[in-house]
C-alpha positions in Angstrom: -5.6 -10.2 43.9 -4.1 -6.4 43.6 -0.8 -5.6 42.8 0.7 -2.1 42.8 0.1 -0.2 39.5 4.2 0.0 39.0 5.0 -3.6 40.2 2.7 -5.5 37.2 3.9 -8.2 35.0 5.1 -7.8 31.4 2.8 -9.9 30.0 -1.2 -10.2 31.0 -3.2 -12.9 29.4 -6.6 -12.6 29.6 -8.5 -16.4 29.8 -6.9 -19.2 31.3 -8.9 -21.9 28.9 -7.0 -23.5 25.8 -6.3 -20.0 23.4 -4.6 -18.5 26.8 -3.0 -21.6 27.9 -1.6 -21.6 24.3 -0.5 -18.4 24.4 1.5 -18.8 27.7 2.8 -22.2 26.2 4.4 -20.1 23.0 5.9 -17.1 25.7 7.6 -19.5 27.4 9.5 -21.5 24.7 10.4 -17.6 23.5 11.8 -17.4 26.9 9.5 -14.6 28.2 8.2 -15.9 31.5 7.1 -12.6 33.3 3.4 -13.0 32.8 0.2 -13.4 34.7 -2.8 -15.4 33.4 -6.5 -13.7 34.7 -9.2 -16.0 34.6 -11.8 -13.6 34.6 -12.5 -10.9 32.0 -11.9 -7.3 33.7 -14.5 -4.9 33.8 -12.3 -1.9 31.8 -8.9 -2.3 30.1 -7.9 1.2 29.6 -4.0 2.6 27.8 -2.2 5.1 29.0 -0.2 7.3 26.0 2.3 8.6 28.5 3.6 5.2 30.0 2.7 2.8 26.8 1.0 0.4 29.5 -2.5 -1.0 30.1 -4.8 -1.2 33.3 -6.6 -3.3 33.9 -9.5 -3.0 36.6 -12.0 -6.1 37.7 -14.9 -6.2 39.0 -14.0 -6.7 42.8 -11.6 -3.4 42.5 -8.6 -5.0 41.5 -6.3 -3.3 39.3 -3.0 -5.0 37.3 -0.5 -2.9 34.9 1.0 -4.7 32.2 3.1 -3.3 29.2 1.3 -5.8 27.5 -2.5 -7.7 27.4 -3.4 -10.8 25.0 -6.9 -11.1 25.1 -7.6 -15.1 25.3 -11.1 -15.2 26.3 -14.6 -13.7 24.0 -13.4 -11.4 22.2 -15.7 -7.7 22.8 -17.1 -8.6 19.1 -19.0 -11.0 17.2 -19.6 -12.4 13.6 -21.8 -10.0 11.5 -24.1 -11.2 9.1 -25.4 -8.3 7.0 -29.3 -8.2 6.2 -29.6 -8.9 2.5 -32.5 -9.0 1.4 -34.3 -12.9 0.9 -31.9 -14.1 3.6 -34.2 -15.8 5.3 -35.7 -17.1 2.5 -33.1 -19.6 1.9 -33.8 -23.1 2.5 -30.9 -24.5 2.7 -27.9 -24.3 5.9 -26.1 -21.0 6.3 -23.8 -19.8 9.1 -20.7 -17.0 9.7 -17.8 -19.1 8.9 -16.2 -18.1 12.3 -19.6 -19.9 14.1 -19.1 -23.2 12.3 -21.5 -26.0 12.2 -20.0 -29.1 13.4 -22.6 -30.8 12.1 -22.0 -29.3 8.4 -20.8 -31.4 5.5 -19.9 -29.8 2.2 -19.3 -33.0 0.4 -21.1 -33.0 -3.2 -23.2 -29.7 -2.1 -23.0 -26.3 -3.9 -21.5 -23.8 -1.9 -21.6 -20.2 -1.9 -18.9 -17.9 0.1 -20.1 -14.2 1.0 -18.3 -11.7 1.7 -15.1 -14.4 2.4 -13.3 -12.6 5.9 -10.1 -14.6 7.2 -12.5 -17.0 9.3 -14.2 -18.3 6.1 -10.4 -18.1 4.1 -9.3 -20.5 7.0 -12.2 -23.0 5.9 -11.4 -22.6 1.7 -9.0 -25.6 1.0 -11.4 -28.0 3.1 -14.4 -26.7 0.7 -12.5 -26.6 -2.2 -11.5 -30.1 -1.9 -14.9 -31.3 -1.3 -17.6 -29.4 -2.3 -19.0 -29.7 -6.1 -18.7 -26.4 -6.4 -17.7 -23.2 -4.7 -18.3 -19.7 -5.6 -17.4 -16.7 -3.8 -19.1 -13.7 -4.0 -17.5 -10.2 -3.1 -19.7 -8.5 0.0 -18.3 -4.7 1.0 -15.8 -4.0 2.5 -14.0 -7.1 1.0 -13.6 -6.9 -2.3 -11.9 -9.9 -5.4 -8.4 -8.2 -6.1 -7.6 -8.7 -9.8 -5.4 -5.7 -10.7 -2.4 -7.3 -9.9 0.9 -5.5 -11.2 1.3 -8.3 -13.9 0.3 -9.3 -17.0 -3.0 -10.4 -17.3 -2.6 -14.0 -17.9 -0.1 -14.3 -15.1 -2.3 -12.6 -12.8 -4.7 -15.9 -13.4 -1.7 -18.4 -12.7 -1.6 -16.3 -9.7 -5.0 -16.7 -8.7 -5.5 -20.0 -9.7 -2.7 -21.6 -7.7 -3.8 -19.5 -4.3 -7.2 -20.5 -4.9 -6.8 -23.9 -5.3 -4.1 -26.6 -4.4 -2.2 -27.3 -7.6 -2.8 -31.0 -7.2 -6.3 -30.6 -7.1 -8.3 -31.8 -10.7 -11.7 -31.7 -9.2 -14.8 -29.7 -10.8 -14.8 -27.6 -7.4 -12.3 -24.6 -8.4 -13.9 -21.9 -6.7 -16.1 -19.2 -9.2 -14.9 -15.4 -8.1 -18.0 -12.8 -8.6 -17.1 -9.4 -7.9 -20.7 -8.1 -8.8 -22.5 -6.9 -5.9 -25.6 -9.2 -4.0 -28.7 -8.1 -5.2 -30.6 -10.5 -3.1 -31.2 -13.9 -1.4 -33.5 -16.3 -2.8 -34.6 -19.9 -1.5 -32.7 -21.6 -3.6 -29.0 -19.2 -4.4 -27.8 -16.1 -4.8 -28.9 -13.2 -7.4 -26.3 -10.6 -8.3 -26.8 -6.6 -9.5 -25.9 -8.2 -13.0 -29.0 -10.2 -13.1 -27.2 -13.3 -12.8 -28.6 -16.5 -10.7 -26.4 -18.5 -9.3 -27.9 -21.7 -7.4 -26.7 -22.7 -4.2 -27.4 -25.9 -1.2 -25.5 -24.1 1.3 -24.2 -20.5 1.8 -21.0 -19.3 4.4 -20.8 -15.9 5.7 -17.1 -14.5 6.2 -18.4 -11.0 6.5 -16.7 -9.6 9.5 -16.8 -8.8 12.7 -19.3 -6.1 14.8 -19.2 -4.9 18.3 -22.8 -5.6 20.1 -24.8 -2.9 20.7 -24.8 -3.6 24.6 -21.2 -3.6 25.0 -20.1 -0.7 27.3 -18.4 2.0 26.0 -15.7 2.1 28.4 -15.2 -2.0 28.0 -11.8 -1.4 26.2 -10.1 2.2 25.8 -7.3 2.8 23.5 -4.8 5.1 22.2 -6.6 8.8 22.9 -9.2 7.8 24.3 -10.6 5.9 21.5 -13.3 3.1 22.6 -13.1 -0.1 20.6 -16.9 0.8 19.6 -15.8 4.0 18.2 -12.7 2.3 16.6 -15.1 -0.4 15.3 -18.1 1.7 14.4 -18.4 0.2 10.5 -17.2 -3.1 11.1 -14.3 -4.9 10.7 -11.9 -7.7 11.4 -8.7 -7.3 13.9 -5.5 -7.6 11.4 -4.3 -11.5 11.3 -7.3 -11.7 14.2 -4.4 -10.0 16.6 -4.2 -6.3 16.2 -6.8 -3.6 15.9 -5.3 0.1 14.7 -5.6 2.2 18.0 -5.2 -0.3 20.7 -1.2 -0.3 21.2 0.1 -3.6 22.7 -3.0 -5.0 22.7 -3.6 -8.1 21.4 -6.5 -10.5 20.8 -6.1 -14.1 20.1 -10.2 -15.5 19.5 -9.1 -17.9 16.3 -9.5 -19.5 14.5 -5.4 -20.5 14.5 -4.8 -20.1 17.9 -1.1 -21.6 17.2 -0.6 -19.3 14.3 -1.8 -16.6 15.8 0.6 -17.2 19.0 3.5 -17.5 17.4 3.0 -14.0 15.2 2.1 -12.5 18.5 5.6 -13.7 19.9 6.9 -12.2 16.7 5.6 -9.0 17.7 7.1 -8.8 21.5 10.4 -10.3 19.7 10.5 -6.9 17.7 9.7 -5.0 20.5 12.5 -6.6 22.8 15.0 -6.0 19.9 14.3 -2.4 19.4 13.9 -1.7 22.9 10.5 -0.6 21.8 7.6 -0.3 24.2 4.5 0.2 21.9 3.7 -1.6 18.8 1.0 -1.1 17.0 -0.5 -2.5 13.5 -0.4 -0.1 10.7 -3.5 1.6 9.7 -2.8 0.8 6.0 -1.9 -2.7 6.9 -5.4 -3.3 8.4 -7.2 -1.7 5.6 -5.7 -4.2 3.0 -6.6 -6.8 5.3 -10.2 -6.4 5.5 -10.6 -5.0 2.1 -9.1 -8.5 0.5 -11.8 -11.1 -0.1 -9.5 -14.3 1.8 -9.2 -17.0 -0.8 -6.9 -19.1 1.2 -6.1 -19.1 5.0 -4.7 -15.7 6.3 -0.6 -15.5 5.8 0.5 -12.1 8.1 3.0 -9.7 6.7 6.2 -9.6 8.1 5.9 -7.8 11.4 8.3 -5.2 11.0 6.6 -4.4 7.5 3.1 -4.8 9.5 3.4 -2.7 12.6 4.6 0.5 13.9 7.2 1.0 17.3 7.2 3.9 19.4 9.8 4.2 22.4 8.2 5.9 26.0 9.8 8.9 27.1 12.8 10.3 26.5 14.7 9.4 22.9 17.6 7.4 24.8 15.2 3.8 24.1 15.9 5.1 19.8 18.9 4.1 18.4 18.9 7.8 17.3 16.8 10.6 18.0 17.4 14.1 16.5 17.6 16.7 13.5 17.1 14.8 10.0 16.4 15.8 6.5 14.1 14.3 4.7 14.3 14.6 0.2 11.0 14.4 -1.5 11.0 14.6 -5.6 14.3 17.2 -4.7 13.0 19.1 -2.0 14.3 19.1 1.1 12.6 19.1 4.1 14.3 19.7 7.6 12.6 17.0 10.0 12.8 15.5 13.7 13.1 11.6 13.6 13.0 8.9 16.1 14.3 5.6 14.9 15.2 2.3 15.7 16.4 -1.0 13.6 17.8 -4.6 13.9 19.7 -7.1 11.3 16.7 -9.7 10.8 18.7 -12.9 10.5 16.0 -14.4 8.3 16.9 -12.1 5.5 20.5 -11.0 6.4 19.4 -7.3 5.4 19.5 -4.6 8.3 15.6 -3.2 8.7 15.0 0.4 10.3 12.1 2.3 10.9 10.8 5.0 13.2 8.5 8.6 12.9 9.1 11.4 11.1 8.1 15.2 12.6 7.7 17.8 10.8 8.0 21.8 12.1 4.4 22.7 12.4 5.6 26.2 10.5 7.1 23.5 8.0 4.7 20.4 7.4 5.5 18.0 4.6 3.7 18.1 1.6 0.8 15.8 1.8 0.3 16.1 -1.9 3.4 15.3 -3.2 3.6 12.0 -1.0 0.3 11.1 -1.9 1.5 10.8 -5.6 4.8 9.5 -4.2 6.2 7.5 -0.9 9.7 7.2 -1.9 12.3 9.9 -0.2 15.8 10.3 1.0 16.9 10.8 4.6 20.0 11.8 5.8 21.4 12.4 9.2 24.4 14.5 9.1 27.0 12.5 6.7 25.0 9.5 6.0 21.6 8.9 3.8 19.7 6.0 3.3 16.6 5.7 0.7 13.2 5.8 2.8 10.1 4.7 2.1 6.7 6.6 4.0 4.6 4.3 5.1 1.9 6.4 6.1 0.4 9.1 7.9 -0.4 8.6 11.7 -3.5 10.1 13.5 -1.4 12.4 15.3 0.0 13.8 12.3 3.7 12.6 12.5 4.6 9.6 9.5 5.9 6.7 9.7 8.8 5.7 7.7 10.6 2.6 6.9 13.9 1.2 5.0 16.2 -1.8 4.1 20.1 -2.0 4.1 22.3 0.6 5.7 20.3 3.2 7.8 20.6 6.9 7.6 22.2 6.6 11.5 25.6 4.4 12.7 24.2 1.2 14.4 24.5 0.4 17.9 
């Protein structure tokens, strides 16, 4: 089936089995019905920067349009299990956490976690509760996060009570190592510090890789960008939705298909409220997320706080568009700005954000926001206090704020 490239539907889910049937099921009650489900895979999904849309071409020359794709069916990657060195020495089980073994009990077994992704975070409260023991060991790029900005025995309450369910007295409260794997032996796991740490069963939750044989041109993004090249160290998409430099793009491969529906709804929410046509996830936002070993199932940010919106064309889809000044540390800098906001009813506070461009003979000190993201914008009479979010690949940055804007509302 062809339709013309102008005529597509809003929405293209891609898989008609249960994650895509879910996803239409969660469009729906949000009232957004314009959507077509492809059974089959396409052969190419390629973005196009000018119109903010994807095509989508199959393999018996058919070619569909959509503002939007959610990828339903198998995903382009697949769980990465690094090659440490023993690992194959170990006798006991040991699988990715997002390839679980049905046939896996952790009940009164020692259970080490490596690397601990969101697909093994989605599995802690069930080993937690059962296992006799559970230690997680840090594996690049995920890392134990203990410099939190509070006192030191607070930061442990903190720990403690996402680690663990605070009704929980068993002896399995998870042991954190943040010293690296030295190697795999038949019987644990030895760390750089010499330390031993025995083990019946070990979990991976060590990412995500694309496979070598995948195609290049499988799934083009933003610029041209290939998901390979996108991918090339490995990682995780954001929530297991959103992968930095694939616009509108969404994938939905689990393991909390609901969850994951519903925060995709979120998204197209935002972008139907800001009259936005491209949202993307912040490339700071990913970072965090698969830098952070996952010591409880994955919670997303709020979307506004999580993504970036863009608006096609002209500047009339912005609630304003034009001349700005932007105030770093008392020096002002005359900008371009494109932004757009809503009152979030969940909060009651009036969120805006947008891009920021600076004159090419004038570009904003890189330095100085480095050291610090707070600034000032004004727009003729009124300012607001701005926060930059970050840089962008194409050199523009994105800013954000609460409470009045620096614009009248529409």
């Amino acid at each position: 089936m062809t339709r013309p490239a102008g005529a597509g539907p809003h929405v293209i889910i891609v898989g008609g089995g249960a994650a895509g049937q879910a996803a239409a099921a969660e469009l729906a009650a949000a009232g957004i019905t314009d959507l077509l489900i492809l059974d089959e895979a396409p052969r190419d999904s390629v973005f196009d920067d000018t119109t903010h849309t994807w095509t989508l071409h199959t393999a018996d020359g058919g070619a569909f349009r959509s503002r939007i794709v959610i990828a339903a069916h198998r995903p382009p990657y697949v769980p990465w299990i690094p090659e440490i060195a023993g690992r194959n020495d170990f006798r006991g089980p040991s699988f990715h956490a997002a390839q679980w073994d049905s046939d896996f009990d952790p009940a009164g077994k020692r259970v080490a976690v490596v690397g601990a992704d969101a697909s093994a975070g989605h599995h802690m409260a069930r080993l937690t509760e059962s296992a006799a023991s559970l230690t997680v060991f840090a594996h690049a790029p995920r890392r134990i996060v203990y410099e939190l900005p509070t006192a030191a025995t607070r930061a442990k309450r903190w720990l403690g009570r996402r680690v663990r369910p605070a009704a929980h007295s068993g002896p399995s409260r998870p042991a954190l190592v943040r010293s690296a794997i030295a190697g795999i032996t038949s019987a644990g796991i030895r760390t750089a510090d010499g330390v031993h740490r025995c083990a019946e069963a070990i979990i991976y939750g060590t990412g995500f890789a694309i496979p070598d044989r995948s195609a290049e041109d499988t799934l083009i993004g933003a610029d041209g960008v290939t998901i390979r090249h996108a991918w090339d160290d490995g990682m995780e998409p954001y929530f297991g939705v959103a992968v930095r430099g694939f616009p509108n793009y969404f994938f939905l491969a689990g393991p909390d298909i609901a969850a994951q529906s519903r925060y995709i709804v979120e998204c197209l929410r935002l972008m139907a409220d800001t009259a936005a046509t491209r949202i993307e996830v912040r490339r700071s936002t990913q970072q965090v997320f698969n830098e952070r070993a996952c010591l409880h199932a994955a919670r997303p940010h709020r979307v506004g706080s999580a993504f970036d919106l863009s608006f096609e064309g002209s500047d009339a889809r912005a609630t304003y568009a034009g001349a700005a000044t932007l105030t770093i540390a008392d020096t002002h800098h005359p900008v371009r700005v494109r932004l757009a906001g809503r009152l979030d009813p969940n909060d009651g506070h009036y969120h805006w954000q947008g891009t920021v461009f600076a004159s090419p003979s004038r570009p904003l000190p890189d330095e100085m926001l480095q050291q610090s993201r707070t600034a000032t914008l004004t727009v003729g009479e009124r300012s607001a206090p701005a926060r930059i979010v970050e840089k962008t690949p194409w050199g523009t940055h994105s800013v954000a704020g609460v409470g009045a804007p620096p614009y009248a509302p529409s």
